[in-house]
N, C-alpha and C positions, 0 to 999 in steps of 0.2 A: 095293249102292247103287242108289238110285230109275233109274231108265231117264229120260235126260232126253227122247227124243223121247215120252216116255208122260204127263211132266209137261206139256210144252206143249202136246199133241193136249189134256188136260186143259182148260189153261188160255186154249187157246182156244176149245172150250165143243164139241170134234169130238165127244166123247162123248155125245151127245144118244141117250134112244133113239125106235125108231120106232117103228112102229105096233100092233105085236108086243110078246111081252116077253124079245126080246133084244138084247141092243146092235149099235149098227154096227159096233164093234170089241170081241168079243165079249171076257170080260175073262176067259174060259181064257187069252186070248193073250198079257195084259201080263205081261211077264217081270222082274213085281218083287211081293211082296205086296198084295193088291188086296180090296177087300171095298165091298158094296156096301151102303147101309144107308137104311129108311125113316125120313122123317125126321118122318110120325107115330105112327107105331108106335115108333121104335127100333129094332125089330128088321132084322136081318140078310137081305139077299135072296138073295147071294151070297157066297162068297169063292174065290178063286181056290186053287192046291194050293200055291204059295207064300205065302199065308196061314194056311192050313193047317199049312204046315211049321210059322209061325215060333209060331202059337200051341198046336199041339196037338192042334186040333179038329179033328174029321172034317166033309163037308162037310155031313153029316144036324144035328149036333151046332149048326154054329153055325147055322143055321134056328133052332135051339132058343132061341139067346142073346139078349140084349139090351144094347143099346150098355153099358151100363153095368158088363157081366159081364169085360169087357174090360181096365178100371181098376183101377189099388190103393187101397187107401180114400181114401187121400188126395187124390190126382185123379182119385177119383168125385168124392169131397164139394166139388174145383173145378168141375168140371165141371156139377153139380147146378145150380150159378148161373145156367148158361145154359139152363136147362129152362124152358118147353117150346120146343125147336128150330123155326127158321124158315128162310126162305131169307136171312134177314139176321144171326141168330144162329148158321146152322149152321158159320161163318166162323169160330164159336170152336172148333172140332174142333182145328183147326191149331196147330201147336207142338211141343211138348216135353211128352208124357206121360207118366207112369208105366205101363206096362202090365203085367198078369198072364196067364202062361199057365192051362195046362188043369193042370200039375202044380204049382201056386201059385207059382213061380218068378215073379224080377220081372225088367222091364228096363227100359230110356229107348227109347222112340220118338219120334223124328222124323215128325210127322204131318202130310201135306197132303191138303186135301177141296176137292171142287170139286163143287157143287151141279146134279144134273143132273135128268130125268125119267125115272122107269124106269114103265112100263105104267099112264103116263100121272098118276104118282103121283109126288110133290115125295121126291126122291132126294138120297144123297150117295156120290161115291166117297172112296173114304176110302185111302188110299196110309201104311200106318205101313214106317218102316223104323229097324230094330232098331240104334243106336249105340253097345251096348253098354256100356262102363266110363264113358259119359259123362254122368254122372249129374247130376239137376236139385239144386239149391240146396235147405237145408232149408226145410223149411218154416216154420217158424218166420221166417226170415230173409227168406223169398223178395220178401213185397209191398215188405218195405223197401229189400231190394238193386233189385226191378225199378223201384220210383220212381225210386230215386236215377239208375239205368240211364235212363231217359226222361226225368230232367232237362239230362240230357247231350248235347249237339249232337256228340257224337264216336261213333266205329265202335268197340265195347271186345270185343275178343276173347281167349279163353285159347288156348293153341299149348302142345306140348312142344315140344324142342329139334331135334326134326326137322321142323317146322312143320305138323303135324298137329291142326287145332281142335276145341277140345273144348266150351267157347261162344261164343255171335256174340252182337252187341247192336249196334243202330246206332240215335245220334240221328235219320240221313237218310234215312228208309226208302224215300224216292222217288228216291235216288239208287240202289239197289241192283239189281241184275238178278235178283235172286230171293230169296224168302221169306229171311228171315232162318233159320230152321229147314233149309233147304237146302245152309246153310253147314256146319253140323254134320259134322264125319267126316269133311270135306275136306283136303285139303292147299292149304297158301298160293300153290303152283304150279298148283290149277285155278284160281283166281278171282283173281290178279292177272298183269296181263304177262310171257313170260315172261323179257323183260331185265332186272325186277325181281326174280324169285327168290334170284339168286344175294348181291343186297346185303342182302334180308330176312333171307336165313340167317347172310349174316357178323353178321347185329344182332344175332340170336339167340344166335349163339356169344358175342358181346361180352358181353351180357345176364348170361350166366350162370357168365362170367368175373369179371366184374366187380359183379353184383348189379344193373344197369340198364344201360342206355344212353338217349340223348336226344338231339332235333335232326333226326333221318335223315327228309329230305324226298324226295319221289318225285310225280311227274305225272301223270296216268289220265282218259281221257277216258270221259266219263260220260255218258249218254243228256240230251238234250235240250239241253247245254253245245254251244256251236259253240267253243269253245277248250276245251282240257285244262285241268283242275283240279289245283294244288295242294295238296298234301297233306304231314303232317310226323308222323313218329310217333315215340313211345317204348316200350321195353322194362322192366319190373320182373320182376323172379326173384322168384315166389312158395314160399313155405314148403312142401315138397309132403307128401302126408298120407302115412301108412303105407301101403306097396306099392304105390305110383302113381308114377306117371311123373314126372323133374321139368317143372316148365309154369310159363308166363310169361305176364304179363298186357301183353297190348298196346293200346294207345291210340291212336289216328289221329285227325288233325284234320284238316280241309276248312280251309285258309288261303290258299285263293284271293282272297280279299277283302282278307287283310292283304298279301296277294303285290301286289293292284295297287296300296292304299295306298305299299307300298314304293318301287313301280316309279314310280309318280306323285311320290313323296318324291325318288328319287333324278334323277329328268326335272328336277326344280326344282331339287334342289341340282345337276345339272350345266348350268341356264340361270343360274343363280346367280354358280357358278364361271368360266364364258362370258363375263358381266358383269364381272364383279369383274378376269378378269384381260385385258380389254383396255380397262379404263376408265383414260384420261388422267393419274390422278394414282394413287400407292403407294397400297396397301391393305394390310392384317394382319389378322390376330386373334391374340390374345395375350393371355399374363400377365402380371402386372406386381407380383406379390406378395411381396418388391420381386423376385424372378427375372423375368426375361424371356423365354418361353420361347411360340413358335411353334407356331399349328396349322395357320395359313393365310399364303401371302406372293406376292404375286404381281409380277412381275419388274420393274416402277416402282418398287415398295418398297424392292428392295435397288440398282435401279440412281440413284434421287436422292440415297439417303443415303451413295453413293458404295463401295459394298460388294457381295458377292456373295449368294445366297440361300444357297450352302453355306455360308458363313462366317456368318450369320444360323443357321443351324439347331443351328450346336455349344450347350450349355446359359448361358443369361445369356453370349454372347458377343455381344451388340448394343453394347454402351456402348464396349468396345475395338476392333470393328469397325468404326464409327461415329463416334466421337472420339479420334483420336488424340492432340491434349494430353492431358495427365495433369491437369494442375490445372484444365482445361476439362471434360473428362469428367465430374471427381468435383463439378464446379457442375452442372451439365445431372442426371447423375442423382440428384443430392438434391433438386434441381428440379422433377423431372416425376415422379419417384417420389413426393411428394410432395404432388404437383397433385391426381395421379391417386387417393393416397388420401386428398382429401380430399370427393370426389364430388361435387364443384361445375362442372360444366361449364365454366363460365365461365373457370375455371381450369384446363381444361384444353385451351388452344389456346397454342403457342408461334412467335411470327411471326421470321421471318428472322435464324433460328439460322446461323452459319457454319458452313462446314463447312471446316475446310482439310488440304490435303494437301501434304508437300513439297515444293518445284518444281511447282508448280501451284499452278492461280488459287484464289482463292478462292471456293465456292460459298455460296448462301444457300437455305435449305427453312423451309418454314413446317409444322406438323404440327399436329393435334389427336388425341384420342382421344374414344373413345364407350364407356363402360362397359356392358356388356350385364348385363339383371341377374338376381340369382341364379346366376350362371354362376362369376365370378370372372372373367372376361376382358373386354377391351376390343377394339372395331374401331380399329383405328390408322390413321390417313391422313397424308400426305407426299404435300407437292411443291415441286418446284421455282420459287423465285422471284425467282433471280439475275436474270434480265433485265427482269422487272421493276420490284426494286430499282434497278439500275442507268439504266434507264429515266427513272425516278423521279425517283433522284438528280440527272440530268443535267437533268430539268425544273426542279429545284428549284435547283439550280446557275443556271440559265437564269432562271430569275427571280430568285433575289437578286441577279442582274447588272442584269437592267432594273431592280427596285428602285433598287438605287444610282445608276442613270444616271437616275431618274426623281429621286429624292434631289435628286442631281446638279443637276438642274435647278432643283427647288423653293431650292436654296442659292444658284444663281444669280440668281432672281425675289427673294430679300431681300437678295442683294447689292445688284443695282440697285436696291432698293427703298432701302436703308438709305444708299446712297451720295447718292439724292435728298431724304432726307426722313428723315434717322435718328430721331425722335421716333416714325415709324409702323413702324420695323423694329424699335426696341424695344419698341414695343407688343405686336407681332404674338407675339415672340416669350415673353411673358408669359401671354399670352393662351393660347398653347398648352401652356405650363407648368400655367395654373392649367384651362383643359381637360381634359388630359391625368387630372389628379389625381382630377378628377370623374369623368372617367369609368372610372379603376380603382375608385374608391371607389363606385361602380355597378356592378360587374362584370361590365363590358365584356368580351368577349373582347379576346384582343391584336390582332388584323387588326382590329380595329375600333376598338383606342384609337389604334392606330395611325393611321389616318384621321381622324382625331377631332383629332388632334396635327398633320396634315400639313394638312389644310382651316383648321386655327386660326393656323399660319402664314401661309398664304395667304389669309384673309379679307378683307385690307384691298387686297388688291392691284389693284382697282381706282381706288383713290388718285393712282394714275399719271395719272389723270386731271382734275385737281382742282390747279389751280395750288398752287405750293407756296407763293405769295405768302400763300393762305390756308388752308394747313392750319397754318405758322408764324407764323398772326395773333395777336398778344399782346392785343387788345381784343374789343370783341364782335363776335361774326359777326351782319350783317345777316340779312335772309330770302332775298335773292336769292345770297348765300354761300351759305346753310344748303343751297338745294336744287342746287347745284352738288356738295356735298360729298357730298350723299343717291345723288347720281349714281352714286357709287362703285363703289355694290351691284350696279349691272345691270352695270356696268361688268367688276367682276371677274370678272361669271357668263359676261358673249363675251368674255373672254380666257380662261379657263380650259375652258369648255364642249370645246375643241378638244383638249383632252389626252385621251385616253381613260384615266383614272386606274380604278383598281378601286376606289374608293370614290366618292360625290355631292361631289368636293371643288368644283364650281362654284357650287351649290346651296348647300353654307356659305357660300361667299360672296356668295351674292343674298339669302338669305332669314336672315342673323345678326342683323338689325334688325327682325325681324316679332316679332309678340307674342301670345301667347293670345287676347287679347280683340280683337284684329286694329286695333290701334290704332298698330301698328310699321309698317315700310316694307320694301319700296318698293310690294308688288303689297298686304298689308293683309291677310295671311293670319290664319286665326284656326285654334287649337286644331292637329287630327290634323294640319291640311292643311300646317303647320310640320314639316319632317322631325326625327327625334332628334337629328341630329348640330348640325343648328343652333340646337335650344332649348340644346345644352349651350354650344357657342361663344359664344349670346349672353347668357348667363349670366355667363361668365368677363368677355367684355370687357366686361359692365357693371362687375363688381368692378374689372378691372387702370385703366379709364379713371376711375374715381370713386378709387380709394384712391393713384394715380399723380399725379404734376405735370401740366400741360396746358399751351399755350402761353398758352393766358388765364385761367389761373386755377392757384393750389396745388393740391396735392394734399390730398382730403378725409380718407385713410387708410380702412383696412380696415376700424374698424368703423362708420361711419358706408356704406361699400359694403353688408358685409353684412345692415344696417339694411331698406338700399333694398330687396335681395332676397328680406327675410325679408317685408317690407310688401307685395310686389311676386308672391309667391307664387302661384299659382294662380287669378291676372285678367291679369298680363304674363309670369309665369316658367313653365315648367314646373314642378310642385311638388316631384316625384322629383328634379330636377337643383337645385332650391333646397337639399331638406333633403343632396344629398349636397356640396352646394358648403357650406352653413353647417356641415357635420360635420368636411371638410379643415381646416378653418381652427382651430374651436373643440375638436374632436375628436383632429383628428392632430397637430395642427400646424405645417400647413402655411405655409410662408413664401413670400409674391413672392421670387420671385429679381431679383438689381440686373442691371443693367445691366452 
């Protein structure tokens, strides 16, 4: 085997010679096969007597030769390509030749050259060593095996079962520490560490147990890496040829790069998982096809839905875990199993589901799902929202109290109202009848018919102000009555303005007498500057006062009212509150209520 301290005095260029025509290190001395050779001539300058050995030739003999005498036809006729030799070409010596001795025998050499000077004349040493049964590709085959070999980023080596290589090949050539042809006839115990021998060979055994192995990763630090490289190889049991050894083809990858993708893959999914399980509300991932079945739960999950994560991971045991009625269960999972395949989002949020448990309170969770896609699973989120349900509740509880104590009141303002002046408390309360009707037939929300209803109540209630001599006057009111009675409006807006209602109800009552074309009272507002509620008011009480009795005069009846409104449309009425006031009447059938 090559002398390595002879390679690297080589290959670091010690060989040089001087000024004479012998070398510094004269090359009787290299104690491996040695030949020296012109590299314009061809011819031979030297060989050493272990050259000699391996080829036959005496040393008068090879003086005689020419590089070419050396080859078998067949890697002459490789060889030829690279003719005529240079200090750039002579770099193809190197490799895997076929050589022929002096008695026509052939062998495989392993051959490295290193370009020197000999007696001032452009040189080669040339280092063949004999690898005997390890014989080159046919030819035929060879250019297409060695492409295919160089399109491969991987290290492919043949081994017998003892780990002994027979060829080397590497996509990384600049990862290697030496010639690929140096690998030749080695064992797997000089060229890799040797804590990794012992698992290379149990692969080998596997290998040829079983006809392959795969997966077997290992780490090796590599020239110019400041971290160790991963690496992962496989083993195949190749067919072996008659009287040869059995041997296996081995494959190694450099998966350093997929290694740190991994490592960066798994960094995220554990800032991920970090997230996920101290975030405030349940979390899952899950199926739901319809099984139920966990891949992710992190301990909000099973502590809102009132359950444990072990009791969560038995197969589809969420719905029993999680709902104990039975006839409640079997509603909730047709429900969401259901939501969920029907891939609408929208449908798939469930707000303040109960939860109950024996002798214990009752809990509320609100949940949703996120279908992830192509996957077949959903992110599931839960949380708790009993308190503030309950919260909720008790606001709402809390104002339908003020409600009715504000109720309350407004029933006491048409008491007195009615006990002074009952012709104006059955007005009012007609007026908000035939309000009301319009503004459903509008569609109002209810907080707003609502208002709408309680402002038309209280519209006149500035009346209180307005002797009663002449609101019950049977004759005609003068001018100086008239603007007593006009009074009313401002009147009702400072006694009302002091309620803080949730809707304008003082505001109906100042501005129910204004008109589009700003020709109503008391302030002469025109159009926007009329708010909604009281073009609708003043709508109605034109209808209830025109088709009602009066104290000075009959009643004109309904359609003679809706006459007014319909003529009255869009220069005094609102025109949206006219066509929905003439649709109640003509449309629904709507009736005054009596007294």
């Amino acid at each position: 085997m090559l002398n390595h301290r002879v390679y690297q005095a080589a290959a670091a260029g010690e060989m040089q010679s001087g000024g004479g025509s012998e070398f510094s290190l004269p090359i009787a001395l290299i104690p491996a096969p040695a030949i020296l050779l012109d590299l314009e001539t061809l011819a031979f300058h030297d060989a050493n007597d272990e050259a000699q050995n391996l080829y036959g030739y005496t040393h008068e003999e090879f003086r005689q030769l020419k590089l070419i005498d050396l080859y078998s036809s067949d890697s002459a006729q490789r060889l030829r390509a690279f003719f005529p030799l240079n200090d750039a070409s002579a770099a193809a010596l190197g490799g895997l030749w076929k050589q022929t001795r002096k008695d026509g025998s052939e062998f495989t050499a392993s051959i490295a050259c290193k370009h020197i000077l000999h007696a001032r004349r452009p040189s080669c040493l040339i280092f063949p060593m004999n690898i005997g049964e390890f014989a080159l590709p046919e030819p035929d085959n060879f250019g297409r095996e060695l492409a295919i070999l160089n399109a491969l980023p991987d290290l492919v080596l043949e081994t017998d079962l003892e780990g002994r290589i027979y060829s080397f090949h590497s996509g990384q050539k600049e990862n290697l520490l030496l010639p690929e042809s140096e690998f030749i006839g080695k064992h797997v115990s000089e060229i890799v560490p040797e804590d990794l021998v012992p698992s290379a060979l149990r692969a080998l055994a596997e290998a040829n147990e079983k006809g392959h192995t795969t997966g077997h990763e290992y780490q090796l630090k590599l020239p110019g890496r400041a971290e160790p490289g991963h690496f992962e190889f496989s083993i195949a049991r190749l067919q072996p040829k008659p009287g040869q050894k059995q041997r296996f083809l081995v494959v190694s990858r450099d998966i350093t790069a997929r290694k740190k993708v991994e490592l960066e893959l798994q960094e995220s999914r554990d800032i991920i998982k970090a997230t996920l399980d101290n975030l405030p509300i349940g979390i899952a991932i899950n199926s739901a096809n319809p099984a139920v079945q966990f891949q992710y739960i992190n301990d909000n999950f099973a502590l809102f839905y009132r359950t444990t994560t072990a009791a969560l991971q038995e197969p589809d045991a969420f719905w029993t875990s999680v709902y104990h009625d039975e006839e409640f269960r079997e509603q909730m999972k047709s429900r969401v199993l259901a939501d969920i395949a029907s891939g609408d989002p929208a449908r798939m949020v469930w707000n303040e589901v109960p939860l109950t448990r024996a002798g214990e309170e009752t809990r509320y969770i609100s949940a949703r799902s996120i279908p992830l896609p192509g996957e077949g699973m959903v992110v599931s989120m839960v949380w708790d929202v009993t308190e503030r349900k309950l919260a909720r509740e008790e606001i709402e509880n809390h104002m339908q109290h003020l409600e009715r104590t504000m109720m309350g009141t407004v029933e006491v303002a048409m008491a007195i109202s009615a006990m002074r002046d009952p012709y104006t408390a059955g007005h009012e309360r007609r007026v908000a009848a035939i309000a009301e009707a319009i503004a459903v037939r509008m569609q109002l929300d209810a907080k707003s018919v609502q208002g709408i209803r309680i402002g038309a109540h209280l519209h006149d209630l500035g009346k209180v102000v307005v002797p009663v001599e002449i609101l019950s006057k049977p004759g005609k009111i003068t001018t100086a009555e008239m603007q007593i009675i006009r009074a009313h409006a401002e009147a009702g807006y400072d006694v009302l303005k002091e309620i803080d209602f949730p809707w304008p109800i003082a505001e109906i009552a100042r501005s129910h007498h204004e008109r589009l074309d700003g020709s109503g009272y008391p302030r002469g507002l025109k159009g926007d500057e009329i708010i909604p509620e009281a073009r609708i008011v003043a709508v109605a009480d034109v209808v209830e006062a025109m088709a009602s009795h009066r104290p000075y005069r009959a009643g004109l009846g309904v359609t003679r009212a809706l006459a007014e409104i319909e003529r009255g449309s869009g220069s005094w009425y609102d025109p949206g509150v006219a066509a929905a006031c003439l649709a109640i009447f003509r449309e629904d059938g709507f009736v005054i209520p009596d007294e």
